[in-house]
C-alpha positions as CSV (number, residue, x, y, z in Angstrom):
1,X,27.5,-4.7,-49.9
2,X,29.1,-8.1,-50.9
3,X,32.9,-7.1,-50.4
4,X,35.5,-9.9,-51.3
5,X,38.9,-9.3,-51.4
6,X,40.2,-10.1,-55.0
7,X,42.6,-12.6,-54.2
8,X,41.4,-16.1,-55.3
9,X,38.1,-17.3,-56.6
10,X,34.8,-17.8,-54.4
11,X,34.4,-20.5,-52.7
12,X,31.0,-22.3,-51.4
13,X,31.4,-20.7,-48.0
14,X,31.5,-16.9,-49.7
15,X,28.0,-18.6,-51.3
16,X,26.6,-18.1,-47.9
17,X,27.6,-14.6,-47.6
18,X,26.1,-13.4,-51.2
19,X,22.7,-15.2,-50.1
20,X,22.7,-12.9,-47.5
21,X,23.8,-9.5,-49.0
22,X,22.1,-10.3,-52.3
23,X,18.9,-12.2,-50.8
24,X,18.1,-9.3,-48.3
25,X,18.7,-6.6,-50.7
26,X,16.0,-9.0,-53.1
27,X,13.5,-9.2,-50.8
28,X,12.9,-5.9,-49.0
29,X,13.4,-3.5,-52.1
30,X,17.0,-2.7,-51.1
31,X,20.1,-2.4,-52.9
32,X,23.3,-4.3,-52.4
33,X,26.8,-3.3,-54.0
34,X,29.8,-5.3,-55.0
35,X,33.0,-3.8,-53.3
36,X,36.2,-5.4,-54.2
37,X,38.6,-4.8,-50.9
38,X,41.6,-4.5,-52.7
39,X,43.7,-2.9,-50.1
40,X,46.7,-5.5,-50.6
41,X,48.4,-5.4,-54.2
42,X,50.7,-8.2,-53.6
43,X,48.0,-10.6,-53.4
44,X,44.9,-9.2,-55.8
45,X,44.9,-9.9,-59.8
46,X,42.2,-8.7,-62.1
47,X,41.6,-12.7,-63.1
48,X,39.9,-12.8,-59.4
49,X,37.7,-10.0,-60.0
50,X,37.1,-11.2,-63.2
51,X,35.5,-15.1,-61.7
52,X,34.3,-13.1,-58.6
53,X,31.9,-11.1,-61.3
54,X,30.9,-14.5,-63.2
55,X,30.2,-16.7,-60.0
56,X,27.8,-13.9,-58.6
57,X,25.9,-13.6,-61.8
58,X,25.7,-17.4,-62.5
59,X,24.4,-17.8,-58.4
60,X,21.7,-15.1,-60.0
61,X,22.5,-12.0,-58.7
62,X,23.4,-8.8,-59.6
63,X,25.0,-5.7,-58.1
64,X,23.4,-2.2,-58.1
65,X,27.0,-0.8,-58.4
66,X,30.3,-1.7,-58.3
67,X,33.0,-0.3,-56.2
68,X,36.7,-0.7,-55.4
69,X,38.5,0.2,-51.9
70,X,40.7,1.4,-53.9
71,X,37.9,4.2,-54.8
72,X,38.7,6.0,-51.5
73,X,42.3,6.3,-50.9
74,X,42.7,9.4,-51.3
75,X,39.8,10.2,-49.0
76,X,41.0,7.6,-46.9
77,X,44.7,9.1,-46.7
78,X,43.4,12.3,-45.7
79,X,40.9,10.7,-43.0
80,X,44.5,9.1,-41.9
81,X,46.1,13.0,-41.9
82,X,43.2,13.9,-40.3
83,X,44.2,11.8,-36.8
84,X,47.5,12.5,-37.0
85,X,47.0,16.7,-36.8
86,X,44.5,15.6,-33.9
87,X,47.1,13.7,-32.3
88,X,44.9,10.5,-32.7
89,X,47.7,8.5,-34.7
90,X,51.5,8.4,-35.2
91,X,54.3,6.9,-37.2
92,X,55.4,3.7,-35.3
93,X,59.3,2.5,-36.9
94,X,59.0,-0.9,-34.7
95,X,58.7,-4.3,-36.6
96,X,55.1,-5.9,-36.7
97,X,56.7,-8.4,-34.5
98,X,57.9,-6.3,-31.5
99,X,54.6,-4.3,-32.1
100,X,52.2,-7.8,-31.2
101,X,54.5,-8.7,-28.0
102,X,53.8,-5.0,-27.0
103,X,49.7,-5.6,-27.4
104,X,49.4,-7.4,-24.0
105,X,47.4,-9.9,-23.1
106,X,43.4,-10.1,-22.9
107,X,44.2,-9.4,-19.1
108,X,47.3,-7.1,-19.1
109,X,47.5,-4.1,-20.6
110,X,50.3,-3.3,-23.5
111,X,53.3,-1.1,-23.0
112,X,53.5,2.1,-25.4
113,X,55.8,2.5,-28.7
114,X,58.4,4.6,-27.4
115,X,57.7,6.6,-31.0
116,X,53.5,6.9,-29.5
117,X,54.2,10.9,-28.6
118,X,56.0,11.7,-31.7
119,X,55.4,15.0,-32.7
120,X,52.7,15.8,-35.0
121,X,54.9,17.4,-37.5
122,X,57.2,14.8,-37.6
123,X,54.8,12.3,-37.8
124,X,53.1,14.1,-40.8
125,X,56.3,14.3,-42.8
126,X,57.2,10.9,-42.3
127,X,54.1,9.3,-43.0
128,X,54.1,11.3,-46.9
129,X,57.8,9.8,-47.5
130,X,56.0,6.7,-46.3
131,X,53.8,7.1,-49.5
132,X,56.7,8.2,-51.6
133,X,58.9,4.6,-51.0
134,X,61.8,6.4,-49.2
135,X,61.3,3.7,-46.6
136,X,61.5,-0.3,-46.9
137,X,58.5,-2.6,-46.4
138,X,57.6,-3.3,-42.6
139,X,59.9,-0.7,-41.2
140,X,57.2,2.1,-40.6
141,X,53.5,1.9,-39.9
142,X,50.8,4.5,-39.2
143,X,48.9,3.4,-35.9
144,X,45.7,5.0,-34.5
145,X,46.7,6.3,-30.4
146,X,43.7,4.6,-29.0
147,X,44.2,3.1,-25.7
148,X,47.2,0.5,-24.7
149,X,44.8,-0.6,-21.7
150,X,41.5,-1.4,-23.4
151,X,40.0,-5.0,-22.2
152,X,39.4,-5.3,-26.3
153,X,43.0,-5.4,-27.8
154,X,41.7,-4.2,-31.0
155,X,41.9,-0.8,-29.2
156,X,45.7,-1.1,-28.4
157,X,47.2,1.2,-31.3
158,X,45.7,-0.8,-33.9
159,X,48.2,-0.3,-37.4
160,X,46.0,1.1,-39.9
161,X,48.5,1.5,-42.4
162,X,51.8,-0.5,-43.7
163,X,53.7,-0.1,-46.8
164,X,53.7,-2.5,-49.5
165,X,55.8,-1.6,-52.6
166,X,54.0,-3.5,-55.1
167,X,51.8,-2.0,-58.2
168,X,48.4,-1.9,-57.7
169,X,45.9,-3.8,-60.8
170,X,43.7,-0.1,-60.7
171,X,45.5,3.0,-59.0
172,X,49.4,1.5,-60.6
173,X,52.4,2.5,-58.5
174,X,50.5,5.7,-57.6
175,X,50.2,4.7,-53.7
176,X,52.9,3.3,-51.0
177,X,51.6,3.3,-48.3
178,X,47.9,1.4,-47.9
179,X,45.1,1.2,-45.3
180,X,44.6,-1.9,-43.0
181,X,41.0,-3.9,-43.3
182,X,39.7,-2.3,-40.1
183,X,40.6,1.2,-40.9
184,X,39.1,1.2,-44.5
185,X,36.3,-1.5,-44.2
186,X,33.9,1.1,-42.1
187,X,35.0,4.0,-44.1
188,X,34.2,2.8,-47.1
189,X,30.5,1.8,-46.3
190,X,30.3,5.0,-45.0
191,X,31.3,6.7,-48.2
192,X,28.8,4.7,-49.8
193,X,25.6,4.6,-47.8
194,X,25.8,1.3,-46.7
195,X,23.1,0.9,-43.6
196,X,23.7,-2.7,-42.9
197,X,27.0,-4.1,-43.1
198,X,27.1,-8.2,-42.7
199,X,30.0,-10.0,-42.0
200,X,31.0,-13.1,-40.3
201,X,30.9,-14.2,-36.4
202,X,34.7,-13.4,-36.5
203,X,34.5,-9.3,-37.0
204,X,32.0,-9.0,-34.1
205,X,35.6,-8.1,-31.6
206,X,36.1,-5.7,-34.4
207,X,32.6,-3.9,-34.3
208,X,33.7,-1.3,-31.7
209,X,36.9,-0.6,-33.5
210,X,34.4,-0.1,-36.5
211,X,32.4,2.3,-35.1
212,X,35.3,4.0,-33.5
213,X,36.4,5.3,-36.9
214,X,33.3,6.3,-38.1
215,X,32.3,8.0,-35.3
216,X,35.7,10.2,-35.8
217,X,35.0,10.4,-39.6
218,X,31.2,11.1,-39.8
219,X,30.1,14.7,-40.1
220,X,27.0,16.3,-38.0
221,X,24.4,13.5,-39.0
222,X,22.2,10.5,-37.9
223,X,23.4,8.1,-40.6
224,X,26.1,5.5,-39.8
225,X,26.4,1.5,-41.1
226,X,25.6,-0.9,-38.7
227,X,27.7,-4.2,-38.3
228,X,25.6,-7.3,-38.0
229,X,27.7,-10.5,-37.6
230,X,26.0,-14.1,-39.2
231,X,28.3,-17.4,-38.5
232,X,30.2,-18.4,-41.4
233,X,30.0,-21.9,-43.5
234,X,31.6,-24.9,-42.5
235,X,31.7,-28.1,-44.6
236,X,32.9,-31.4,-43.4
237,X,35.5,-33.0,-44.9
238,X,36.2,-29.3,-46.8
239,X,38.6,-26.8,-47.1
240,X,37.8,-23.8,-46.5
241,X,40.5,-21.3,-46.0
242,X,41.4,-19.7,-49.4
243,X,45.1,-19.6,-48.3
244,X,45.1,-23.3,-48.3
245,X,43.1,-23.3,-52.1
246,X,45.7,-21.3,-53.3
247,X,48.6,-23.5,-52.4
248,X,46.6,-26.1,-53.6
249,X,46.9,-24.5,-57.6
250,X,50.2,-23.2,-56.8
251,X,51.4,-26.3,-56.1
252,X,49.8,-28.2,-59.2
253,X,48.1,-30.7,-56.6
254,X,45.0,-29.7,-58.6
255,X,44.3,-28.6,-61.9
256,X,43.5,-25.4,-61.6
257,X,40.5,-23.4,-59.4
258,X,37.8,-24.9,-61.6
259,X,39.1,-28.3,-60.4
260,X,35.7,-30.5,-59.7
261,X,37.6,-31.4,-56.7
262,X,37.7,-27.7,-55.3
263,X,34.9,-26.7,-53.0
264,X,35.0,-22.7,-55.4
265,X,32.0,-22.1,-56.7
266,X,33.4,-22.4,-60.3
267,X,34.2,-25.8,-58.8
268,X,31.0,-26.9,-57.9
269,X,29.9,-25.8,-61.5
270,X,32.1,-27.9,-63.3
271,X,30.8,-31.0,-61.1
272,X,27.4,-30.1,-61.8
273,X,26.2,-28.6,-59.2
274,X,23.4,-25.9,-60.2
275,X,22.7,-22.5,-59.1
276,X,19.3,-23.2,-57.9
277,X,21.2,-26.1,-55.5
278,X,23.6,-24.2,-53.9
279,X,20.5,-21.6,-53.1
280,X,18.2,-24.2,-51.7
281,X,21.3,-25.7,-49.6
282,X,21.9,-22.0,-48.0
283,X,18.4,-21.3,-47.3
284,X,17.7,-24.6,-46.0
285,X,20.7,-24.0,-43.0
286,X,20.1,-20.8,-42.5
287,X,22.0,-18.0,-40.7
288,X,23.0,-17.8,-36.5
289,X,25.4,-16.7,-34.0
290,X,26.6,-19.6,-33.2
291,X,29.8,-21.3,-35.4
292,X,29.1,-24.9,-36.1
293,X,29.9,-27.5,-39.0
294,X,27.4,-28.5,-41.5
295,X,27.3,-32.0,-43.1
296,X,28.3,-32.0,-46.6
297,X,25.6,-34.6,-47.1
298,X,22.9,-31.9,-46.7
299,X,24.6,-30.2,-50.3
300,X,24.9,-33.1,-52.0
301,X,21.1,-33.7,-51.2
302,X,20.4,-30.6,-52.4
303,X,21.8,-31.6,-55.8
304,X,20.2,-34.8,-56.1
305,X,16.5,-33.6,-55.1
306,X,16.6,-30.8,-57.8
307,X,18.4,-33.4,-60.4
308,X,15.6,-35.7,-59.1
309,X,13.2,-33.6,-60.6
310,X,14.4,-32.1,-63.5
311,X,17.0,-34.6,-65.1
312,X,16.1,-36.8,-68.1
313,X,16.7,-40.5,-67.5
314,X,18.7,-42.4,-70.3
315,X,20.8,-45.7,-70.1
316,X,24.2,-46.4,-71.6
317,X,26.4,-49.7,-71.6
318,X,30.0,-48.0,-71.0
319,X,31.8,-51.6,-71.4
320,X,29.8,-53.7,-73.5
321,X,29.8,-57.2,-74.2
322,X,27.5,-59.2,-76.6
323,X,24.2,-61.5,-75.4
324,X,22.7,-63.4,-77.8
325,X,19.6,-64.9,-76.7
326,X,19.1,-68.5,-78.7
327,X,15.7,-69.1,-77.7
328,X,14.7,-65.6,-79.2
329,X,13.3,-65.3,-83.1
330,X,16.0,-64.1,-85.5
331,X,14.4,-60.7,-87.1
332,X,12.3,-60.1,-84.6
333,X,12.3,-57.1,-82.3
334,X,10.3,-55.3,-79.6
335,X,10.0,-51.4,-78.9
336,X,9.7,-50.8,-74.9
337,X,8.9,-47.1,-73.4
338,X,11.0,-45.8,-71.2
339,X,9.5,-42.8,-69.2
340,X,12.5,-39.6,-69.8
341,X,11.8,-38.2,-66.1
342,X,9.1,-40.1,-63.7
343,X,9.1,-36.9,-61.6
344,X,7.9,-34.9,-64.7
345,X,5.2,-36.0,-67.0
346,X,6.1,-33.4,-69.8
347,X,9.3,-34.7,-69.6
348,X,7.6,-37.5,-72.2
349,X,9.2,-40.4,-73.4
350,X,11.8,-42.7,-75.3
351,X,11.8,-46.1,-76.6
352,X,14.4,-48.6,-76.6
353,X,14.8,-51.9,-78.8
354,X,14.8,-55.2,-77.3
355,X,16.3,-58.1,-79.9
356,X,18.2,-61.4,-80.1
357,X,21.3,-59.3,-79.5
358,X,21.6,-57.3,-76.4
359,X,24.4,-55.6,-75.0
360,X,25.1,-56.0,-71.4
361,X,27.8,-54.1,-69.0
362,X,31.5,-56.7,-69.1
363,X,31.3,-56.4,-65.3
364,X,27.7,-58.7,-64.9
365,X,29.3,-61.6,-67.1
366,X,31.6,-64.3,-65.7
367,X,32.4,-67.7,-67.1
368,X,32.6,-69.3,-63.8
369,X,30.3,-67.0,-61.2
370,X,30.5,-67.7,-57.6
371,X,27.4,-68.4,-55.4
372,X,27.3,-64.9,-54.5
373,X,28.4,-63.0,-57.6
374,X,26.5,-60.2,-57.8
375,X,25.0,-59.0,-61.5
C-alpha cells in the first residue's frame, strides 16, 4: 500500500516511496493499494487527494484499490473498546504536555497517570462522550496500558486516540474522537491484507509497537503485515518537510504548489521534468538503511540525459538586432540542414535560410568591444 496522508501535494521525496510500493507490486505480480491516512480532519482536504490521484497516474502507476483510514473507524473504535474491557487502555484527562514529561527518558522509566487504573466502566463511558463532543479538544485521550518502563518509549502508554472537533471531508461530523498514526496504521493493513508494509528509516522504533496491536487484534491465524523500513529522500539544497511547503503557499512566498520552484511533483512537471526522469533518478539511487543526502545534480542529470535523447533541437533569436552583410549578393540566399535531434536519426531534419540579412542575439553586438568581449 502507498498510504499518504491527504494534507498537501506529493513531493519528489513521496516519489521515492511510490517507486517502491508501485515498482515491487509491478514486478513480482503483486498488488499495491492507495490508502489515504486521513485520521486528522483539521489538516486533510479533498483538493490533496484529488493531486495525490493525478501525480501517481502521471509517475505511471496505478492502484489496485483505493482505500481510506477513514474506512475502518468503526472497526477501529471497537478494536479501541476492545482494550479497554481487557484493561489494556484507559481514559487519560492530562494535557499532551504533562503526558510527554511523564514518558521518561530513553534511560529512566516514566511515572504512571494517576487516571492509568481507572475503572473499566468509567473508562468506557467516558471515552463514548468523548466521541459525542461533551469534552473540549486536548482535555481527554484514550492511551493503550502498555508498560511505563519499556527501554522503547513507544511502549510507555502510547495515546492512540485524541479528539479533534473538526468535520471530516468523508465520514462529516459523524466521529469525535480519532485514532493516532500508530494505532490505526497496522490495523488498517491488516484489515486489508497487506503482507509487506514499507515505510521510511524513521517508523523502524515504531515496528514493535506495530506489531503489538496486531498481535492483540488478529484472530487464530498465520497472516500478519510485515514492516520493512527503506531510508527516505534527501535532496540538497531542498525542502523537504511538507509543513514547511505549506507555509510556503500559505504565506504567498510562492505561487501556489505547482510553483516550478517547489520540489512537489506537480512542481517538477511544470519545470519540465518528465515521468520517465524522475523514475530513472529513483532507480538509479536506490533504496538502504542508512539516511544520507543525495546531490540534486544526479536529478537534474537525469533530466538532461532523457531530453538529450528525445528533444528536437531548434534555434530562436529572443532579442534581435539586424546584420547586414555588404560583401554578400542582394537576392541571393542559401538553405542549410540542421539535424532536429543528433541523438535520433528519425528525428529528421529542418532547414534554415542564410541571406544578406541575419538576425543576431543584442547581447553579441557592441559598438566599442573590449579585448576580451565575449560573443
Amino acid at each position: 500500500r502507498f498510504p499518504p496522508e491527504p494534507n498537501g501535494y506529493l513531493h519528489i521525496g513521496h516519489a521515492k516511496a511510490i517507486c517502491l510500493d508501485f515498482g515491487i507490486a509491478e514486478n513480482y505480480g503483486g498488488v499495491c493499494n492507495l490508502r489515504f491516512d486521513d485520521t486528522n480532519p483539521s489538516r486533510e482536504d479533498v483538493e490533496y487527494v484529488d493531486s495525490i490521484k493525478e501525480d501517481i497516474q502521471w509517475l505511471g502507476f496505478h492502484w489496485n484499490h483505493i482505500y481510506y483510514a477513514s474506512d475502518y473507524f468503526q472497526q477501529l473504535w471497537d478494536f479501541a473498546i476492545q482494550l479497554i474491557k481487557e484493561g489494556k487502555a484507559y481514559v487519560d484527562e492530562q494535557s499532551a504536555e504533562v503526558i510527554a514529561q511523564q514518558k521518561g527518558t530513553p534511560t529512566q522509566p516514566g511515572t504512571e497517570s494517576p487516571y492509568r487504573n481507572r475503572p473499566i466502566e468509567e473508562n468506557l463511558d467516558l471515552f463514548r462522550r468523548m466521541n459525542e463532543g461533551e469534552f473540549e479538544e486536548g482535555s481527554m485521550t484514550l492511551r493503550a496500558k502498555i508498560d511505563m518502563a519499556n527501554s522503547n518509549m513507544h511502549f510507555r502508554d502510547p495515546i492512540i486516540y485524541r479528539i479533534i472537533k473538526h468535520p471530516h471531508h468523508r465520514t462529516g461530523t459523524k466521529w469525535k474522537a480519532y485514532p493516532m498514526y500508530d494505532f490505526a496504521h497496522g490495523q488498517s493493513d491488516y484489515f486489508e491484507g497487506v503482507t509487506h508494509s514499507l515505510c521510511t528509516l524513521e517508523f523502524e522504533v515504531h515496528r514493535p509497537l506495530y506489531n503489538y496491536f496486531i498481535d492483540l487484534l488478529k484472530k487464530d491465524d498465520n497472516y500478519r503485515p510485515r514492516q520493512i523500513e527503506f531510508n527516505r529522500l534527501n535532496l540538497t539544497y531542498t525542502v523537504m518537510s511538507k509543513r514547511k511547503l505549506l507555509q510556503l503557499v500559505k504565506e504567498g512566498l510562492v505561487n501556489g504548489w505547482d510553483d516550478p520552484r517547489m520540489p512537489t511533483i506537480c512542481g517538477f512537471r511544470r519545470r519540465g521534468y518528465t515521468p520517465t526522469s524522475i523514475r530513472t533518478f529513483i532507480k538509479s539511487i536506490g533504496y538502504t538503511k542508512y539516511d544520507g543526502t543525495i546531490d540534486v545534480s544526479l536529478l537534474e542529470h537525469a533530466i538532461r540525459e532523457e531530453l538529450n535523447a528525445t528533444a528536437p533541437r531548434v534555434s530562436a533569436v529572443l532579442h534581435p538586432i539586424s546584420l547586414v552583410l555588404t560583401n554578400y549578393p542582394e537576392g541571393q540566399t542559401e538553405e542549410l540542414t540542421a539535424i532536429n535531434n543528433p541523438e535520433d536519426e528519425s528525428a529528421g531534419s529542418h532547414t534554415i535560410t542564410f541571406a544578406r540579412e541575419l538576425y543576431i542575439e543584442k547581447d553579441d553586438f557592441m559598438e566599442e568591444a573590449p579585448k576580451n568581449y565575449f560573443r
